[in-house]
C-alpha positions in Angstrom: 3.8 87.6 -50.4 6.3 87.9 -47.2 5.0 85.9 -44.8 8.1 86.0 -42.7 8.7 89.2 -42.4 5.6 92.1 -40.3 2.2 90.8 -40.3 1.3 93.8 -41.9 3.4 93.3 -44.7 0.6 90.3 -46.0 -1.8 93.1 -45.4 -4.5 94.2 -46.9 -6.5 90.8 -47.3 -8.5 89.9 -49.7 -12.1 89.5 -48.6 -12.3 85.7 -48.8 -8.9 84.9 -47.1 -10.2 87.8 -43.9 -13.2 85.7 -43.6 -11.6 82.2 -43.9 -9.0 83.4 -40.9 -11.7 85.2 -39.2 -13.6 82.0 -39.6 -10.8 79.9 -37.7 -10.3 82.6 -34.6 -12.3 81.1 -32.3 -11.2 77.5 -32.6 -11.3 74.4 -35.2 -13.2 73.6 -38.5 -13.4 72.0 -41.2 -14.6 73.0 -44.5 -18.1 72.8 -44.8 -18.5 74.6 -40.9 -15.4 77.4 -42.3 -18.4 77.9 -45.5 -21.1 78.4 -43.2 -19.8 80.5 -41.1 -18.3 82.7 -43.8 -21.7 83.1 -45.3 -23.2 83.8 -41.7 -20.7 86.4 -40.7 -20.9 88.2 -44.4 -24.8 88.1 -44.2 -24.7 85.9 -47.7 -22.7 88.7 -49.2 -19.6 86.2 -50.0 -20.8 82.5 -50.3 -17.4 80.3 -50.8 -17.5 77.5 -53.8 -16.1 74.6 -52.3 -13.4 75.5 -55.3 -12.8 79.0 -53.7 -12.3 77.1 -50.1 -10.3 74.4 -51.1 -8.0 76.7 -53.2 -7.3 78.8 -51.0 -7.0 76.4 -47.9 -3.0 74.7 -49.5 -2.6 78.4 -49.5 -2.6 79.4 -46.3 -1.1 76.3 -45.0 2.0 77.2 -47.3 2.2 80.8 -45.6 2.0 79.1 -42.3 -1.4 80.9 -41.3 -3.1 78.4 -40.8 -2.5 74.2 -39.9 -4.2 71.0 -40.6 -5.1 67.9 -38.2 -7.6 64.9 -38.6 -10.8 65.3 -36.6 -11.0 62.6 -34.4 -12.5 59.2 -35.6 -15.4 58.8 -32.9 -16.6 61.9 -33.6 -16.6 61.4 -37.5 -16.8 57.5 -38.2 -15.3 56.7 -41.7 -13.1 58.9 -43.5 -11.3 61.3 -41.7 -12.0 64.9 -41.8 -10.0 67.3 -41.5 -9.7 70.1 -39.3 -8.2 73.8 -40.2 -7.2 76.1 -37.1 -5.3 79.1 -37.0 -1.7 79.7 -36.1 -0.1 82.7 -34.3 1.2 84.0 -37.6 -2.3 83.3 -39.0 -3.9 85.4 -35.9 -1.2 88.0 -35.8 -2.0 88.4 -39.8 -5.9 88.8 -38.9 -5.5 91.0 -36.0 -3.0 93.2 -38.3 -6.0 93.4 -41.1 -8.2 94.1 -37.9 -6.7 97.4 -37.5 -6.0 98.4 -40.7 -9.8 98.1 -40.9 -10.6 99.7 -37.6 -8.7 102.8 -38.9 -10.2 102.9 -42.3 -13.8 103.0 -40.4 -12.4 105.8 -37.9 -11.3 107.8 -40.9 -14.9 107.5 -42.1 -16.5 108.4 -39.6 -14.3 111.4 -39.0 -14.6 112.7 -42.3 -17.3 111.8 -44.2 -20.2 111.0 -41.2 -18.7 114.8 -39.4 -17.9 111.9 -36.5 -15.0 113.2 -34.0 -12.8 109.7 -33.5 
């Protein structure tokens, strides 16, 4: 994958890596939170194995989507958790995958539900 050159160029997503980046929009998380809310936001329709997450979390970090910090220690005493947020190459990607989505719904409703877009 290109992930220098058009964010459109990574797209289309796969499912899991759309809801780990939409996941990270609005801010910071770490693992177990970037789970949850992937389950939440999918309805329980894709549950991430801490195996799928953590596969595909060196990943991203190698295309430059997203980056990794420590949570601070007086929030989380003892070992230090990391935190996963998204970078502007990671949020162009997403918002690129956005509207490749948006159109395939207008398209659909156009079409199939007799919908004027």
């Amino acid at each position: 994958m290109n992930t220098n050159a058009h964010p459109e160029s990574n797209i289309p997503l796969t499912e899991v890596t759309y809801f780990i980046l939409l996941s990270l929009a609005p801010g910071p998380k770490h693992g177990y939170a970037i789970m949850k809310d992937v389950s939440y936001m999918s309805k329980a329709r894709v549950a991430l194995s801490t195996g799928t997450l953590y596969g595909a979390l060196p990943r991203l970090l190698e295309q430059g989507w997203i980056m990794r910090s420590e949570a601070p220690k007086a929030r989380h005493p003892g070992r230090g958790r990391k935190l996963y947020a998204l970078t502007e190459t990671g949020r162009s990607v997403l918002l690129a995958e956005v509207k490749r989505l948006d159109s395939l719904v207008a398209a659909a409703q156009q079409r199939a539900l007799g919908e004027t877009a």
